[in-house]
C-alpha positions in Angstrom: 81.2 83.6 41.2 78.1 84.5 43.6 76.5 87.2 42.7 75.8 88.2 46.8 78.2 88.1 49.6 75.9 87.0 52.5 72.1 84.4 51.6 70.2 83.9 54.7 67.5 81.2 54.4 64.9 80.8 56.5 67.3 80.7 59.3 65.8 80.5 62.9 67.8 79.7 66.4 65.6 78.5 69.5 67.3 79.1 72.6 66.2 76.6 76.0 65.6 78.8 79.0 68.1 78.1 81.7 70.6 76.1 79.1 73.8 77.5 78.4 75.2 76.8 74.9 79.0 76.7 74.1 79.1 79.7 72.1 83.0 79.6 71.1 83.8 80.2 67.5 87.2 78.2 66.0 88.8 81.9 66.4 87.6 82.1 70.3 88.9 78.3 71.0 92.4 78.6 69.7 93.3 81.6 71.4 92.1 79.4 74.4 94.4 77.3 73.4 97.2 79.5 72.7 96.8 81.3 75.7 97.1 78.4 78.4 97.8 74.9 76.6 97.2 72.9 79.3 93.5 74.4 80.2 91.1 71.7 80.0 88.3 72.9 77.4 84.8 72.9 79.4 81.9 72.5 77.2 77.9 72.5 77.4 76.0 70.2 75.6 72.4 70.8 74.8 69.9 69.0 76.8 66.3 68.5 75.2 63.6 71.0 76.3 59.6 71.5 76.1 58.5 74.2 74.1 57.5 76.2 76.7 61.1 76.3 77.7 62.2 77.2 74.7 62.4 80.9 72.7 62.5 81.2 69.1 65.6 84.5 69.2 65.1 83.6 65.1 62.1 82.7 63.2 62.3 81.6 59.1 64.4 84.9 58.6 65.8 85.8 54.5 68.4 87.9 53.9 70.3 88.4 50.6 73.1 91.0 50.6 75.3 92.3 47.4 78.8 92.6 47.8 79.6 96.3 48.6 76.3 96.7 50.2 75.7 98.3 53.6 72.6 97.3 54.9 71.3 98.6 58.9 69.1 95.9 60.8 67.5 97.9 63.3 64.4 96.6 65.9 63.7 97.0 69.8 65.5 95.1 72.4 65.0 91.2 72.0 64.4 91.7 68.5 67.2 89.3 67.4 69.7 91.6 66.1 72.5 90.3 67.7 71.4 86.7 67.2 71.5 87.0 63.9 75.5 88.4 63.8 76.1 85.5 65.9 74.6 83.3 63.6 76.7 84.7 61.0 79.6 85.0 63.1 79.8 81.2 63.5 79.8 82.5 67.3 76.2 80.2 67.9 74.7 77.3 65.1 71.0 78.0 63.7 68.7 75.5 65.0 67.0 75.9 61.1 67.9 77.2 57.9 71.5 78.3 57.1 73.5 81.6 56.0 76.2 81.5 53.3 78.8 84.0 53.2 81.2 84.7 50.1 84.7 86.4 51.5 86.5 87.0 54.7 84.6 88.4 57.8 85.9 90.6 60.8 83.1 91.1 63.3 82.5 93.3 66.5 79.3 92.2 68.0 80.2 93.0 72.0 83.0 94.8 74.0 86.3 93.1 72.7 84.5 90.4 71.1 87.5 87.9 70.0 90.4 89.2 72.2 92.2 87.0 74.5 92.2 88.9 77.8 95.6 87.2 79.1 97.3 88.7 75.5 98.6 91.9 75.0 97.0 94.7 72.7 99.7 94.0 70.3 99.4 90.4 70.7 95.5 90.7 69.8 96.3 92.7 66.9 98.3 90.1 65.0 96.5 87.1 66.3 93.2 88.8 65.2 94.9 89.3 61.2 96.3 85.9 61.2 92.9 84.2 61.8 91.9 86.3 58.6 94.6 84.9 56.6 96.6 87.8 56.2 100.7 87.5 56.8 102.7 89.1 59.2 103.9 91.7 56.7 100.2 92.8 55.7 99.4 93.0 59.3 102.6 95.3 59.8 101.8 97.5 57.6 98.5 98.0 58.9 99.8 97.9 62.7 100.4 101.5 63.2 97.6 102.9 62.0 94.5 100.3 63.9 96.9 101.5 67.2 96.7 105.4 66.1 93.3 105.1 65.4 92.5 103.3 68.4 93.9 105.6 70.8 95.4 103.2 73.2 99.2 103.3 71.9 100.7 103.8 76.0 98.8 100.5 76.3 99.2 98.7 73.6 101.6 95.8 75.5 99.3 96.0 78.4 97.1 92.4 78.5 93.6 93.1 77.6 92.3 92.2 80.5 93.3 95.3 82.4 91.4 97.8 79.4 88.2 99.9 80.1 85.5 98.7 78.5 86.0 102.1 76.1 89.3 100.7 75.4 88.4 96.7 74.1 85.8 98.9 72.0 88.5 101.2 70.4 90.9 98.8 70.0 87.8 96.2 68.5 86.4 98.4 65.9 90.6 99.3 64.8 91.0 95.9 64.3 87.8 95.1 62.2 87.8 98.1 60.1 91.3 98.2 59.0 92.5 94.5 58.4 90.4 95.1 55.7 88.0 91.8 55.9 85.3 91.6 52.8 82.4 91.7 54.9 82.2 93.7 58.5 79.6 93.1 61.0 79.5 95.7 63.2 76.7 95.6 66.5 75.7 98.9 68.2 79.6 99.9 68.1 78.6 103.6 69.0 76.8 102.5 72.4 80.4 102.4 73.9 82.8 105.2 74.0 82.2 109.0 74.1 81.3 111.5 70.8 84.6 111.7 69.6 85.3 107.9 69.3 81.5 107.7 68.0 82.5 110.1 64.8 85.7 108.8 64.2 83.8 105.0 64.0 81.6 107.1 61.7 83.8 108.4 59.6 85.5 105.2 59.6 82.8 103.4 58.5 81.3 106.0 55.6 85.0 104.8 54.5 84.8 101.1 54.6 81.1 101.6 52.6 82.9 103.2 49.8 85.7 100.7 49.7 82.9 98.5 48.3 83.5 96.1 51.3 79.9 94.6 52.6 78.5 95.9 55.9 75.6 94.9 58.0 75.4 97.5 61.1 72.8 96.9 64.2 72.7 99.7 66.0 69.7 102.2 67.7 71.3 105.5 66.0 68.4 105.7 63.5 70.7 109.1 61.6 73.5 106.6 61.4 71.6 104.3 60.3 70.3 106.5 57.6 73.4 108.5 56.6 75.6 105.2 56.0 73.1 102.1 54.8 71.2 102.0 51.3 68.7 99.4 52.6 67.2 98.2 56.5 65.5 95.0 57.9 63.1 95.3 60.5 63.4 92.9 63.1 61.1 92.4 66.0 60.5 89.2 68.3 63.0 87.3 65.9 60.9 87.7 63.0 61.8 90.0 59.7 58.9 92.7 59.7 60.2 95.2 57.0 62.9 95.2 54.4 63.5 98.3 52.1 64.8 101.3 51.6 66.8 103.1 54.5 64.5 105.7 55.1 61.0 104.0 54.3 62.1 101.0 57.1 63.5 103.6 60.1 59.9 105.4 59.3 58.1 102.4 60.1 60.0 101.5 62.8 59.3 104.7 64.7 55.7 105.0 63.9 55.0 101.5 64.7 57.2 100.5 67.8 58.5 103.2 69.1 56.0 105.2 70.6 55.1 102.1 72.3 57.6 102.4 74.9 58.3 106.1 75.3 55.5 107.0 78.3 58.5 108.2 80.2 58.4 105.2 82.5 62.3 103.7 82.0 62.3 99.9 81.9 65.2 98.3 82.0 65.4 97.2 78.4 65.6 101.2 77.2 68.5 101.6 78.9 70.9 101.6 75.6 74.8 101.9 77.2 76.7 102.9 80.3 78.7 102.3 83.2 75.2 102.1 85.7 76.3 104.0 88.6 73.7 106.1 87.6 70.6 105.1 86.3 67.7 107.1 84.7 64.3 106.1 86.1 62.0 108.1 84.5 61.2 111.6 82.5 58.4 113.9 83.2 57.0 116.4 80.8 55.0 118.9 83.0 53.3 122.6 82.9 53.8 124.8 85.6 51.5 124.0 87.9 53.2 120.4 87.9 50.8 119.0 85.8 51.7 116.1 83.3 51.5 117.1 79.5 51.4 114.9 76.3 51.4 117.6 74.1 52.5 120.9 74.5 51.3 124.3 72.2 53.6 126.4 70.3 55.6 129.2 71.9 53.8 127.3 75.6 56.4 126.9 78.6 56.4 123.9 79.9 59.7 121.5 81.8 60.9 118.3 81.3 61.9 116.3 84.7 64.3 113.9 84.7 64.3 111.3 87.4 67.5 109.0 88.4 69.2 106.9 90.8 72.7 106.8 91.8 73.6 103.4 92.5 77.3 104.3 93.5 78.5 107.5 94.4 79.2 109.6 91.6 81.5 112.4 90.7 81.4 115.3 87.7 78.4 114.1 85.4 76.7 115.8 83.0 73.2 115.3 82.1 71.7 115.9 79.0 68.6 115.9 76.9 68.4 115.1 72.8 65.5 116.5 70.7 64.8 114.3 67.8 61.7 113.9 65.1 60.1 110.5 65.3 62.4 110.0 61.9 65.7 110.0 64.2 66.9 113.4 62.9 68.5 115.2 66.0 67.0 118.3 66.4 68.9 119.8 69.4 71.0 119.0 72.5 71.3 120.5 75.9 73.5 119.3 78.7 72.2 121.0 82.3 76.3 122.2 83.1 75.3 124.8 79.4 73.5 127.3 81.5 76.4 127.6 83.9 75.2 125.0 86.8 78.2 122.9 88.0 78.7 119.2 86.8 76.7 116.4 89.3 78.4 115.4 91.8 76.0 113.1 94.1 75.9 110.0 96.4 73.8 106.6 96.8 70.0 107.9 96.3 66.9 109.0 94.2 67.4 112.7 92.2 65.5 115.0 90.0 66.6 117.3 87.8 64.1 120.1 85.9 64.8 121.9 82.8 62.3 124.4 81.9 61.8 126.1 78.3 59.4 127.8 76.4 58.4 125.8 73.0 60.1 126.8 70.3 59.2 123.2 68.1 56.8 123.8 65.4 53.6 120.6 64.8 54.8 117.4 64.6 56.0 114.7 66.8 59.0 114.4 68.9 60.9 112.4 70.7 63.4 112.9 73.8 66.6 110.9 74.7 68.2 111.0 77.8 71.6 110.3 78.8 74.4 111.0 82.2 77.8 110.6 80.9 81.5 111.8 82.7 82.1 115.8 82.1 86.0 114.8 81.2 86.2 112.4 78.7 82.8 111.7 77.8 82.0 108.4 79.2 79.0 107.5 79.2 77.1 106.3 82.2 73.5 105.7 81.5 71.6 106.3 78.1 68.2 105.8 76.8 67.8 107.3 73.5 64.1 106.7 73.0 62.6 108.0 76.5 59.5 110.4 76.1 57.5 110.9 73.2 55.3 114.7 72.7 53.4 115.9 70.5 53.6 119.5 69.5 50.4 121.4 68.1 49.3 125.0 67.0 46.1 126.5 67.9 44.8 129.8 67.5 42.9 131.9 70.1 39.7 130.5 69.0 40.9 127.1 68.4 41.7 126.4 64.9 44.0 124.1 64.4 46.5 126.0 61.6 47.5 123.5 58.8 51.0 121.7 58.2 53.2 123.2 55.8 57.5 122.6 55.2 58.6 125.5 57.9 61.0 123.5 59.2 61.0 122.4 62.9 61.8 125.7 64.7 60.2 128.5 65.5 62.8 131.5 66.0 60.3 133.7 68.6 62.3 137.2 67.6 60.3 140.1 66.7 60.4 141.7 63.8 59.9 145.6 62.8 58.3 147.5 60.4 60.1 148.0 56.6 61.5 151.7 57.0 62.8 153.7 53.7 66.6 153.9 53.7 66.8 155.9 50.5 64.8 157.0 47.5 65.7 155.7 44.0 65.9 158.4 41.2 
């Protein structure tokens, strides 16, 4: 037997600008064909190309993964993340190399990735265990629980194509994590639905890692990243940068490509998730006379301004900051409805929104996210995790610069007392 449940050799996939490729796996075309016999199958052939027409999504990556392994790929947008589930998928051929994979694979790689939209929830579910080779009676027995866990049991004889897009995500990741493949490939899962559903899929997946079943998981949650993988790959611009250990690979990443789009400036590639009614434009950190900062002292006041557009008219959104280190631990959230202000409520136009604090972040380096998202229910609307990066220092009155020692991250600015004698020993 293999001693590894997924090789990847030198595999690379070169896409032609303005071609469309026939994507459809054998799982994707026979639910076609289930679905509406009589459709006639449309297909796009590949038409030859220049070079210069051409984009390497893939280039001579290697991959080898044990079996019970949960490995993160992590990288910027266009980094080939998805690509490379595809690849592995059978969704899209490698124009080189090849990937060999030792057991049965479930997969969610996009918003109800598999599902037949004319079929039912319940007709998905069974269809989706059958093309894993389980029977009717192993698919029963797991029926009740992917519909529990999924949350959409009043729906569950409703056709797919009438779900939110939080719903075909539920009902996605139910179906890949309990049929029970032997490999799961999961891709940026918790970009779609609101907290709850994100540490439920959590949960669910620190479960599936101790089944011993092999996981690769994409996503831009570097602390989920962290808390469930041993090992990461580094991908950027299709090509493997960094392999290692969990925590050495997410360190490089944020050192090395992160700061280099976190000016504040949102371009559309940063935005992570949402619905896009709203959309944030860009994210000020200022003193108070209005001036921009890139680093801000100790214990120093200073506001963070969020800029957004409302596309369409929105109602009851919240808007909220995340404080993380530049290793993806969270620090701290605030939401702008915490200090009692009432939730947004705005039509088509351009908005700005301060919050104003004094420091309490010892030295280092920081990062902001910044995200809208519904004030019932959670959904999210827009989200950019990786928006603004600051730099926090220390100086003293004459301008020494104190040195870095393990105090944590927060400074608590309370005031203490002088010791006072409560009694006298004998």
């Amino acid at each position: 037997m293999s001693n590894y449940a997924i090789k990847v050799e030198n595999l690379s996939k070169r896409y032609s600008i303005g071609v469309r490729e026939n994507n459809k796996t054998l799982r994707e075309a026979f639910v076609d064909l289930a679905a509406a016999p009589l459709r006639r199958i449309k297909s796009f052939g590949r038409s030859s190309h220049r070079e210069e027409d051409s984009i390497w999504a893939l280039k001579d990556v290697s991959l080898e993964v044990h079996p019970g392994e949960v490995v993160g790929i992590i990288g910027r947008n266009g980094a080939g993340k998805t690509t490379l589930l595809k690849v592995l998928s059978q969704i899209t051929e490698p124009t080189e190399g090849r990937a060999v994979l030792n057991g049965r694979v479930g997969s969610l790689l996009e918003v109800g990735t598999g599902f037949h939209s004319e079929l039912t929830g319940r007709e998905n579910i069974f269809l989706s265990g059958a093309l894993l080779g389980m029977s009717k009676k192993e698919i029963n027995k797991k029926f009740d629980e992917i519909v529990d866990f999924s949350g959409v049991e009043k729906f569950i004889d409703t056709p797919v194509k009438r779900y939110s897009s939080g719903m075909r995500v539920r009902l996605g990741f139910a179906v890949a994590a309990h049929l029970e493949p032997e490999i799961l490939l999961i891709d940026e899962v918790l970009a779609v639905g609101d907290a709850a559903f994100q540490k439920k899929c959590l949960g669910k997946m620190g479960d599936v890692a101790k089944e011993g079943r092999t996981v690769l998981f994409v996503s831009h949650n570097m602390s989920a990243v962290e808390g469930l993988c041993g090992r990461a790959m580094l991908l950027d611009l299709g090509h493997k940068v960094y392999s290692g250990s969990v925590k050495d690979v997410i360190y490089f990443y944020l050192q090395n490509f992160v700061s280099e789009g976190c000016s504040g400036e949102i371009a559309p590639g940063m935005h992570k998730s949402g619905t896009g009614e709203l959309l944030i434009d860009k994210v000020l950190l200022i003193n108070r006379s209005g001036e921009p900062l890139s680093q801000v002292r100790m214990n120093e006041p200073f506001t963070i301004k969020i800029v957004f557009s409302v596309k369409q008219p929105v109602r009851q959104v919240r808007i909220g900051l995340g404080f993380n280190t530049v290793e993806g631990k969270r620090i701290a959230t605030v939401h702008h409805t915490d200090t009692g202000l009432e939730a947004f409520d705005g039509d088509i136009g351009v908005y700005e929104i301060p919050f104003s604090l004094i420091n309490p972040l010892l030295p280092g380096t920081y990062i902001i996210g910044v995200g809208a998202h519904r004030a019932l229910g959670g959904q999210i609307i827009d989200f950019v995790p990786e928006a603004l990066k600051f730099d926090v220092v220390e100086l003293s009155a004459d301008g020494y610069v104190h040195p870095k020692y393990n105090r944590g991250l927060i400074h608590f600015n309370g005031k203490w007392k002088p010791a006072r004698q409560v009694r006298q020993e004998e």
